[in-house]
C-alpha positions, 0 to 999 in steps of 0.5 A: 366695360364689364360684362359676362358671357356664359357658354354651355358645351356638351362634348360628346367623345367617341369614348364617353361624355362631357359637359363642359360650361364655359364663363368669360367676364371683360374687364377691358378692350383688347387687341393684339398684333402679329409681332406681339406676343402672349405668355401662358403661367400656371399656378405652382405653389410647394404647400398648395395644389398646382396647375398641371404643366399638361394642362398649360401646354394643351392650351399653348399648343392649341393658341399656337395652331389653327386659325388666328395663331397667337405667338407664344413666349415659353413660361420659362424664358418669360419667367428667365427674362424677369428673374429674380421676380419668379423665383420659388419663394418669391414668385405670385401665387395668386392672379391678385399678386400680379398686380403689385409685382408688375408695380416692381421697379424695372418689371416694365421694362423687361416686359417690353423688351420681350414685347409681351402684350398679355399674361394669362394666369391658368388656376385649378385643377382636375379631381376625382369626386367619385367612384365606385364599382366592382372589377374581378380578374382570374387566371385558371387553367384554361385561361382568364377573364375581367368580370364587372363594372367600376366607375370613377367621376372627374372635375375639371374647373379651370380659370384663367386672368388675362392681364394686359402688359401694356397697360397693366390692368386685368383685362378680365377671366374666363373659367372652364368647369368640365365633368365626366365619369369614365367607365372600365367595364369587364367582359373576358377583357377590361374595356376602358370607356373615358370622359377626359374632362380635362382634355374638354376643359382645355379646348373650350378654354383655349378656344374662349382665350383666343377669342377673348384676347384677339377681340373686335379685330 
């Protein structure tokens, strides 16, 4: 079974706009019960880009809460249960890596012990990919003021692999790609007026792996 789902979102914020599109490719079945558990892993790496610790924990905290809670294990316990596998020079770097570490004699087992059902691998990050504009502050005599406008443009593109522990397949992705441009307007006082793409890429994110890993339950 293999099939894709593209979802658009326009998240309007009371501080500025969003758009955000959300795409989810299944590659399996899933199903999950209350005394399974789910772990959530960002990528980090020391010689490339790495996946912001905020951005992994906005979507535990939101899988953790709300309708459908899902049981989380700590990165760093999971990552404690199977040492040495997640070691800094040792550890995956990549969702394709996770494949030959599960292969790992004694892997299996640690995973069961835990009774961690699924894995998601979060990949990306958020960028400025523009900015511009002009901002003056003065102080005088008889007091000060911001004059001017300047801008700057956010991407947040986001992935995540969710694999099935106990099968040991990929069950399949989603990717969340969100941009915004924030403003910091200046009129006696500056005034900020921001996108937070990031904040959108994870809730629609978090809100897609949740369905995705409770499935036709």
């Amino acid at each position: 079974m293999n099939h894709k789902v593209i979802a658009v979102f326009l998240v309007v914020l009371t501080t500025g706009c969003v758009t955000s599109r959300i795409e989810q490719t299944r590659e399996a079945a899933t199903g999950i019960t209350a005394d399974e558990a789910m772990v959530i892993l960002g990528r980090a790496t020391y010689s490339e880009r790495q996946t912001e610790k905020s951005f992994t924990d906005c979507i535990a905290n939101i899988l953790a809460k709300g309708p459908n809670p899902i049981r989380l294990i700590p990165d760093k316990e999971f990552k404690d249960n199977l040492y040495p596998w997640f070691e800094p020079r040792t550890a995956p770097t990549s969702a394709d890596e996770l494949g030959r570490l599960f292969a790992q004699p004694g892997v299996q087992d640690r995973i069961n012990e835990a009774n961690v059902r699924y894995l998601a691998w979060i990949d990306g990050n958020t960028v400025t990919v523009d900015s511009g504009g002009s901002m003056s502050c003065t102080i005088g005599t008889f007091g000060g003021g911001c004059f001017g406008m300047s801008y700057w443009e956010e991407d947040a593109s986001y992935e995540a692999s969710i694999w099935d522990l106990r099968n040991l397949v990929s069950a399949g992705q989603i990717s969340a790609d969100a941009n915004g441009t924030s403003y910091l307007a200046g009129l006696i006082l500056p005034i900020p007026i921001l996108a937070r793409p990031g904040n959108a890429a994870c809730k629609g994110l978090a809100k897609q792996l949740r369905e995705f890993v409770i499935g036709d339950q």
